[in-house]
MOPAC internal coordinates of N, CA, C and O (Angstrom, degrees):
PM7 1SCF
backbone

  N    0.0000 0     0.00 0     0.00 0    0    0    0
  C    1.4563 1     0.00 0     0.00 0    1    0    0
  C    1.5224 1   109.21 1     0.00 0    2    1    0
  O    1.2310 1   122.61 1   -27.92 1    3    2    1
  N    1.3860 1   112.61 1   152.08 1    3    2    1
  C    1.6463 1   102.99 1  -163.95 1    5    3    2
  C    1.9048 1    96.76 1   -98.27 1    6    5    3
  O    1.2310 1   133.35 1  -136.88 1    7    6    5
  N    1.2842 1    91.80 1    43.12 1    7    6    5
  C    1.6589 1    98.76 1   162.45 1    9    7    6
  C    1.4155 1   113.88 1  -104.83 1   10    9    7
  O    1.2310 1   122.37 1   135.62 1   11   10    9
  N    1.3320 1   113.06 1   -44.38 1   11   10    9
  C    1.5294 1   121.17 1   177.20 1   13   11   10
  C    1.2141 1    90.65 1   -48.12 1   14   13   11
  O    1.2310 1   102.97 1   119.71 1   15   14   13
  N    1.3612 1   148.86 1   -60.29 1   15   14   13
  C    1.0470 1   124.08 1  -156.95 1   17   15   14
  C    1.8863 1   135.31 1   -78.22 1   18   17   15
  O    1.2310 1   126.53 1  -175.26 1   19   18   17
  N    1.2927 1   105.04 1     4.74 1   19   18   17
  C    1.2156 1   130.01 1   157.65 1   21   19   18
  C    1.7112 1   109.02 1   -84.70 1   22   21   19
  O    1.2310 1   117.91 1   145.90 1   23   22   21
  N    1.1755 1   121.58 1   -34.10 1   23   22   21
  C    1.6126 1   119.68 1  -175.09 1   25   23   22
  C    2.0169 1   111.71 1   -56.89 1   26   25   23
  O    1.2310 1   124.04 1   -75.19 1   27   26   25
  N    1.1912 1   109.85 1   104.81 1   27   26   25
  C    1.5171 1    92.76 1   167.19 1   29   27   26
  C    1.1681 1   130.56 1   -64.19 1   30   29   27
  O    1.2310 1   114.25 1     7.98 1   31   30   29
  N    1.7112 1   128.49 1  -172.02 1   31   30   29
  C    1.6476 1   111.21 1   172.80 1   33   31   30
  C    1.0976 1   113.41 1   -58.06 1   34   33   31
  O    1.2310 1   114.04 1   145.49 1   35   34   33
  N    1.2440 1   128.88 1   -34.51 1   35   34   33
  C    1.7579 1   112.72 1  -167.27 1   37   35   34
  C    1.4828 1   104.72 1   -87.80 1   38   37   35
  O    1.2310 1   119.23 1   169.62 1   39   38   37
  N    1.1650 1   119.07 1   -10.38 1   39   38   37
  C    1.6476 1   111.32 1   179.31 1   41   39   38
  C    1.5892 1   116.86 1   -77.65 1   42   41   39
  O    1.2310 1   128.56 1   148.96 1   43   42   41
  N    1.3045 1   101.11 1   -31.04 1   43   42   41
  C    1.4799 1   130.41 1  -165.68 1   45   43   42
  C    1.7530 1    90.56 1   -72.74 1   46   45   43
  O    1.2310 1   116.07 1   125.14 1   47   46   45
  N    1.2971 1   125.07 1   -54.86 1   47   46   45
  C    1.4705 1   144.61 1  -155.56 1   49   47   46
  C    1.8508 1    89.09 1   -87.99 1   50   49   47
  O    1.2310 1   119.21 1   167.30 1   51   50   49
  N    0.9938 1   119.11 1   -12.70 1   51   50   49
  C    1.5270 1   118.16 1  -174.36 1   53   51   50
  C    1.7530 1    99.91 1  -108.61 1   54   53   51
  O    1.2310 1   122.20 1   134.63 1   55   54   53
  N    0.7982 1   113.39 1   -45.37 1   55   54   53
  C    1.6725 1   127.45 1   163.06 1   57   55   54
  C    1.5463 1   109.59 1   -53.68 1   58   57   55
  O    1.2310 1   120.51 1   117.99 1   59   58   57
  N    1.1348 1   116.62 1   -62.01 1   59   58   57
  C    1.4026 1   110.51 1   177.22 1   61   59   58
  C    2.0383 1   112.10 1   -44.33 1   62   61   59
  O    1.2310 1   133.47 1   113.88 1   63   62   61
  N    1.6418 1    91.56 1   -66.12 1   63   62   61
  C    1.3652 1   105.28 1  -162.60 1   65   63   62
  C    2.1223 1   100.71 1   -55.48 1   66   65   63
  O    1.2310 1   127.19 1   144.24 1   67   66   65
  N    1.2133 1   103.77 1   -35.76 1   67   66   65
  C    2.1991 1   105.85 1   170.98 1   69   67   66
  C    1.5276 1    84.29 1   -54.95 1   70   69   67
  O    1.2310 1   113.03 1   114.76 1   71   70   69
  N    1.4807 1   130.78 1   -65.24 1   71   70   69
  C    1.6619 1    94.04 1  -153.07 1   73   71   70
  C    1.6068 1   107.85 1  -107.35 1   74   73   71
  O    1.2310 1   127.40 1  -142.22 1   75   74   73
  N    1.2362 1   103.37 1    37.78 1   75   74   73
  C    1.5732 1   110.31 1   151.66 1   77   75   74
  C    1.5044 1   129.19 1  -105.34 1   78   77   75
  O    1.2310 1   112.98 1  -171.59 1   79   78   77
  N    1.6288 1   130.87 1     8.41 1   79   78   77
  C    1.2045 1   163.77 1   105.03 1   81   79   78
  C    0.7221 1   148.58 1   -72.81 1   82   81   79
  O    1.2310 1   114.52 1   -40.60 1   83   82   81
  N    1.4610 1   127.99 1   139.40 1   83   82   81
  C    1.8308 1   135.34 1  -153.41 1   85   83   82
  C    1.6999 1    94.78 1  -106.78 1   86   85   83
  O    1.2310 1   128.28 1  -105.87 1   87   86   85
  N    1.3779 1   101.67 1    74.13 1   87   86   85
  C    1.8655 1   118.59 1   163.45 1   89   87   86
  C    1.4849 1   112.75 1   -64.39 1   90   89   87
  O    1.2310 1   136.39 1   157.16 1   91   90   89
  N    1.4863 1    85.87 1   -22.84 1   91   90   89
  C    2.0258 1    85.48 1   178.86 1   93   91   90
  C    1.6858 1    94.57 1   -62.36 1   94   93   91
  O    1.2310 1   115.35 1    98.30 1   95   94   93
  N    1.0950 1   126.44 1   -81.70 1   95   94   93
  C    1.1835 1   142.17 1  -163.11 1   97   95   94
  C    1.5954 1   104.28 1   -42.86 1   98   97   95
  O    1.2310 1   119.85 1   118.30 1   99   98   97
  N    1.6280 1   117.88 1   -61.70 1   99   98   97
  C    1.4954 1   125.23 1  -147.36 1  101   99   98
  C    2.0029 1    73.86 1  -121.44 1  102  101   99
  O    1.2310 1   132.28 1   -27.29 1  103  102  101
  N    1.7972 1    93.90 1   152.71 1  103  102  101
  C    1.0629 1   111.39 1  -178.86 1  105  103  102
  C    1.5297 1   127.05 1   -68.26 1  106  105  103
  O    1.2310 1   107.79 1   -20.15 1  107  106  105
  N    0.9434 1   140.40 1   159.85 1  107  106  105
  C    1.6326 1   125.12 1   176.99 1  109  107  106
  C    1.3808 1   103.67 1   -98.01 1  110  109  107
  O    1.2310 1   127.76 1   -43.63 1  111  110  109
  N    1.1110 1   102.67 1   136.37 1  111  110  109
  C    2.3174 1   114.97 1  -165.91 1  113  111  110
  C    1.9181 1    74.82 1  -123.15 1  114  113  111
  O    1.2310 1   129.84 1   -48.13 1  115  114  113
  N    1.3865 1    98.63 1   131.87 1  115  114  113
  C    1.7870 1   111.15 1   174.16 1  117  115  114
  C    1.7349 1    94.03 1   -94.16 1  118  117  115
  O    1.2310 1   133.28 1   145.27 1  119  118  117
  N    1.2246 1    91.94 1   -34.73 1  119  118  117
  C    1.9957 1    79.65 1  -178.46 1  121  119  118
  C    1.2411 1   109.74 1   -59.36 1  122  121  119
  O    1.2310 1   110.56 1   114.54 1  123  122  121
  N    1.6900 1   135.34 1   -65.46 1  123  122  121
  C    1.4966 1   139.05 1   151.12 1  125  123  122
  C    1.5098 1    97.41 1    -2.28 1  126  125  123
  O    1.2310 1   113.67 1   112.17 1  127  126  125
  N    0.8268 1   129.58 1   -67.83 1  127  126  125
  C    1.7765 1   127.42 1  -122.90 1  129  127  126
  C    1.2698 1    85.19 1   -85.47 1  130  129  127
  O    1.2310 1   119.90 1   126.10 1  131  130  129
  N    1.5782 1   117.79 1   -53.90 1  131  130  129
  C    1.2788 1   121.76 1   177.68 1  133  131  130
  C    1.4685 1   138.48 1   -47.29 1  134  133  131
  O    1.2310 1   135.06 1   120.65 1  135  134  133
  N    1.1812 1    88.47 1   -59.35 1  135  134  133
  C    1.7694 1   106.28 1   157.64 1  137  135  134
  C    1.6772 1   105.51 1   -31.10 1  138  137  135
  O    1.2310 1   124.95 1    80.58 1  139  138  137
  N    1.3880 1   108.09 1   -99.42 1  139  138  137
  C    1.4798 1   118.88 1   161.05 1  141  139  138
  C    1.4281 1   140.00 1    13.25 1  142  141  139
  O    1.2310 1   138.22 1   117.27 1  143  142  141
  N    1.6288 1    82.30 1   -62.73 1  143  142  141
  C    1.3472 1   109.35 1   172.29 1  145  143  142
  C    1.8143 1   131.42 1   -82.72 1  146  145  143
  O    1.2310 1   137.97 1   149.67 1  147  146  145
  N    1.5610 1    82.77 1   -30.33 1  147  146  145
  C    1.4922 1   104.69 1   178.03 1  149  147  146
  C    1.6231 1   119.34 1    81.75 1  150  149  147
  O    1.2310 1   125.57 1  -148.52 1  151  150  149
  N    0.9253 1   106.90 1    31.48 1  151  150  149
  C    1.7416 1   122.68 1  -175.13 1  153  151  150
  C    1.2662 1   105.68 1  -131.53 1  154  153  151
  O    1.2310 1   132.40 1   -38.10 1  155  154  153
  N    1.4593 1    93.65 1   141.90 1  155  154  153
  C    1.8126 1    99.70 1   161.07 1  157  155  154
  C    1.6231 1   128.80 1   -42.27 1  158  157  155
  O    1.2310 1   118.54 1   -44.71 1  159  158  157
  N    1.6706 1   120.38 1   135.29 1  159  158  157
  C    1.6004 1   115.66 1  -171.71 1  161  159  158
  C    1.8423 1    81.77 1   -62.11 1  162  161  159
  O    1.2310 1    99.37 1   160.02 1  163  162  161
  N    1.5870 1   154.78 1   -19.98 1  163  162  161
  C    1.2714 1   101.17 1  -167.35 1  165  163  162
  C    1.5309 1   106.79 1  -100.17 1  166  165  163
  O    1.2310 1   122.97 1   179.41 1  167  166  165
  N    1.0049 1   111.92 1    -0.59 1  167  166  165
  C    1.2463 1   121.51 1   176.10 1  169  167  166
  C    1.6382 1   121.73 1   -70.63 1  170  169  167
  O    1.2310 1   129.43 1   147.55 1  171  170  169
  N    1.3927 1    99.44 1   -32.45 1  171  170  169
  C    1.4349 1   112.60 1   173.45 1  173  171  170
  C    1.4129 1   113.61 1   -71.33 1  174  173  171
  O    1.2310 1   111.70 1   138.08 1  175  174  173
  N    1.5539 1   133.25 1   -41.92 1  175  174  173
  C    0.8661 1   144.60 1  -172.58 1  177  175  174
  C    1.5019 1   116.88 1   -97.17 1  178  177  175
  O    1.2310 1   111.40 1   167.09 1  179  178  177
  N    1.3333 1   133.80 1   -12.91 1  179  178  177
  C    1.6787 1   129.30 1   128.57 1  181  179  178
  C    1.6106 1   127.27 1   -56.95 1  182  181  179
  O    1.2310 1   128.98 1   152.55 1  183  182  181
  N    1.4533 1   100.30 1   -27.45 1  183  182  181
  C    1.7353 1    96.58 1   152.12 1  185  183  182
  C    0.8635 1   101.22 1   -72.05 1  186  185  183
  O    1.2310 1   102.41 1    83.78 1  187  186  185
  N    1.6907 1   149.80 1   -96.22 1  187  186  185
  C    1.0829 1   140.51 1  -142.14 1  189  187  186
  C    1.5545 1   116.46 1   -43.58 1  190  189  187
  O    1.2310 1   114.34 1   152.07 1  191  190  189
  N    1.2301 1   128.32 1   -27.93 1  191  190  189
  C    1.4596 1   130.03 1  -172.85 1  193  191  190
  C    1.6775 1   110.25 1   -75.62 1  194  193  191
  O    1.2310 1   127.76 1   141.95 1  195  194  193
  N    1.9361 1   102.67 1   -38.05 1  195  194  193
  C    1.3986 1    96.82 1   166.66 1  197  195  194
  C    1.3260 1   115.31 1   -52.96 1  198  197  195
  O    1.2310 1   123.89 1   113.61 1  199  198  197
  N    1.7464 1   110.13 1   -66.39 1  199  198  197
  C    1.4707 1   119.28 1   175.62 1  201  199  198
  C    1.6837 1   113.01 1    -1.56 1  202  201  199
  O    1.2310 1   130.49 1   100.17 1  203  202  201
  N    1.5458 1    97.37 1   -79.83 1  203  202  201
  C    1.5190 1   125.38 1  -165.43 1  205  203  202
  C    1.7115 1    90.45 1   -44.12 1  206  205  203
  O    1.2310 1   121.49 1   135.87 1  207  206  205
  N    1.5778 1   114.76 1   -44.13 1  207  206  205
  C    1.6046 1   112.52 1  -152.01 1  209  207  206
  C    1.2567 1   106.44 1   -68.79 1  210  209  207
  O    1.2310 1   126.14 1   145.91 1  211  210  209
  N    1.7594 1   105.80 1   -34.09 1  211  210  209
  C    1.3487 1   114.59 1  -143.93 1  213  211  210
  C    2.2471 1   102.21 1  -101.10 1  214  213  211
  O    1.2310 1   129.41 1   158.08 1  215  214  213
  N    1.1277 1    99.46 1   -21.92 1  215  214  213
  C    1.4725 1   104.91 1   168.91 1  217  215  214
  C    1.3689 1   103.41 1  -140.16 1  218  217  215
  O    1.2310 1   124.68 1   -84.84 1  219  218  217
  N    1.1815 1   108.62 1    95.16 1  219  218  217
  C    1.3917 1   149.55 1  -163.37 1  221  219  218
  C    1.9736 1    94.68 1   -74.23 1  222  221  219
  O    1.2310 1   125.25 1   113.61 1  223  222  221
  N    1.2717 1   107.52 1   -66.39 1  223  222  221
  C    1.7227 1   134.96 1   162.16 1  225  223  222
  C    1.2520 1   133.12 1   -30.76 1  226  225  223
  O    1.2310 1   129.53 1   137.06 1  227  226  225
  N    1.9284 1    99.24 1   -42.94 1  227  226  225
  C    1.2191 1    98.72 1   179.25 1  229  227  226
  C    1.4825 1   110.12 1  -118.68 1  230  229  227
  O    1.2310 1   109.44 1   177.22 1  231  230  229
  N    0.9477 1   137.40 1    -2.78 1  231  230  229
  C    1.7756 1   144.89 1   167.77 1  233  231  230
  C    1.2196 1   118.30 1   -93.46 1  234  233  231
  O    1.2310 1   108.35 1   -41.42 1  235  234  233
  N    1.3178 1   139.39 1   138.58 1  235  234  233
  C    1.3291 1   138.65 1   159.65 1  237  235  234
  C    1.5662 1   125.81 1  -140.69 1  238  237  235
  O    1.2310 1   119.41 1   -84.14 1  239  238  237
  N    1.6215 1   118.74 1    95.86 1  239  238  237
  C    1.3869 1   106.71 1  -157.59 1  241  239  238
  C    1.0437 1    98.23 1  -107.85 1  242  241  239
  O    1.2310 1   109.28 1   -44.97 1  243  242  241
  N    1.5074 1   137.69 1   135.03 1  243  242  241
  C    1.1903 1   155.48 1   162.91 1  245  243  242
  C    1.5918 1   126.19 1  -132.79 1  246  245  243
  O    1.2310 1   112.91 1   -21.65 1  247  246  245
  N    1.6002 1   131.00 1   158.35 1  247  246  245
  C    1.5490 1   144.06 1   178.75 1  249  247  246
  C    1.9260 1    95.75 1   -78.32 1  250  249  247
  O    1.2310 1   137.74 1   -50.83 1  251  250  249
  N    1.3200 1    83.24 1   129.17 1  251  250  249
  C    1.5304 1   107.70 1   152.75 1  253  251  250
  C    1.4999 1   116.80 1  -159.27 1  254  253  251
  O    1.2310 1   128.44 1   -68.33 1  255  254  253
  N    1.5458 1   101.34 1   111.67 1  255  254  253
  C    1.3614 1   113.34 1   161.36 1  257  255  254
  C    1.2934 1   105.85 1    88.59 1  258  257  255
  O    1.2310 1   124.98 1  -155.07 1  259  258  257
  N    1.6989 1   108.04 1    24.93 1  259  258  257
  C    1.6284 1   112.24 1  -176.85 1  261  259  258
  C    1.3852 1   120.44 1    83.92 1  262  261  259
  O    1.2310 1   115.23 1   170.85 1  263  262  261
  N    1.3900 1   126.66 1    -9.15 1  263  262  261
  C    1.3644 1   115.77 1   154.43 1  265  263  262
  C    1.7188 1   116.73 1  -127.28 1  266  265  263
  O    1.2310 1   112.31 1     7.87 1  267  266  265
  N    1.8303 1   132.11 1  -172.13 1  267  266  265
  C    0.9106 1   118.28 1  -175.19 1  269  267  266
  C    0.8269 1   130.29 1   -98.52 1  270  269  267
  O    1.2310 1    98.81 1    17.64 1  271  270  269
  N    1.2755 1   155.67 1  -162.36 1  271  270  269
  C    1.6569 1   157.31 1   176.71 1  273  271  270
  C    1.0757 1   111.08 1  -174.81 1  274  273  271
  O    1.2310 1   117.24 1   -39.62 1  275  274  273
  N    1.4272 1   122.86 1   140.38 1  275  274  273
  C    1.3167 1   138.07 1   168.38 1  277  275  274
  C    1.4102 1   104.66 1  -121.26 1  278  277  275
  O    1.2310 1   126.00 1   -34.57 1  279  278  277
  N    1.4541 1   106.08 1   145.43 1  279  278  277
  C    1.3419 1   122.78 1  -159.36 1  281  279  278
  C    1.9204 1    81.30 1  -135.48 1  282  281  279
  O    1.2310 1   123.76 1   -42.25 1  283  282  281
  N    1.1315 1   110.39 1   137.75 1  283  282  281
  C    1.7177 1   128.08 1  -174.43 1  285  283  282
  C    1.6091 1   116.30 1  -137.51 1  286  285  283
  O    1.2310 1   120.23 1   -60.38 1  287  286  285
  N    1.5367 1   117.16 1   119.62 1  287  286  285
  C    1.5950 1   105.87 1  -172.73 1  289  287  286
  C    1.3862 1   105.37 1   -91.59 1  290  289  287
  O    1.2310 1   120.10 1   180.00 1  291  290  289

């Protein structure tokens, strides 16, 4: 998709790790992700906002039940 090609390394590496977990189900923790990932939580979460911007189609993050979830097609 000619989105990947807007994704930098860390977006790409932040993209991977959203659809290598079931966020639908279990909540998304930015500290986790970070850790994990090895990046700063704000750094993780300005990727994710591109993410959301940039594949509009295939991400969908929304609150349930007081925490977040991302749902990925």
């Amino acid at each position: 998709m000619a989105a990947d090609e807007e994704l930098d390394e860390t977006d790409a590496a932040v993209w991977k790790f959203v659809r290598s977990y079931d966020f639908e189900t279990y909540p998304w923790n930015t500290a986790e992700a970070a850790a994990e990932l090895q990046l700063p939580a704000l750094k993780v979460l300005q990727s994710l906002h591109r993410i959301q911007r940039l594949k509009r189609a295939e991400v969908f993050v929304y609150y349930k039940n007081g925490a977040v979830h991302i749902q990925t097609a």
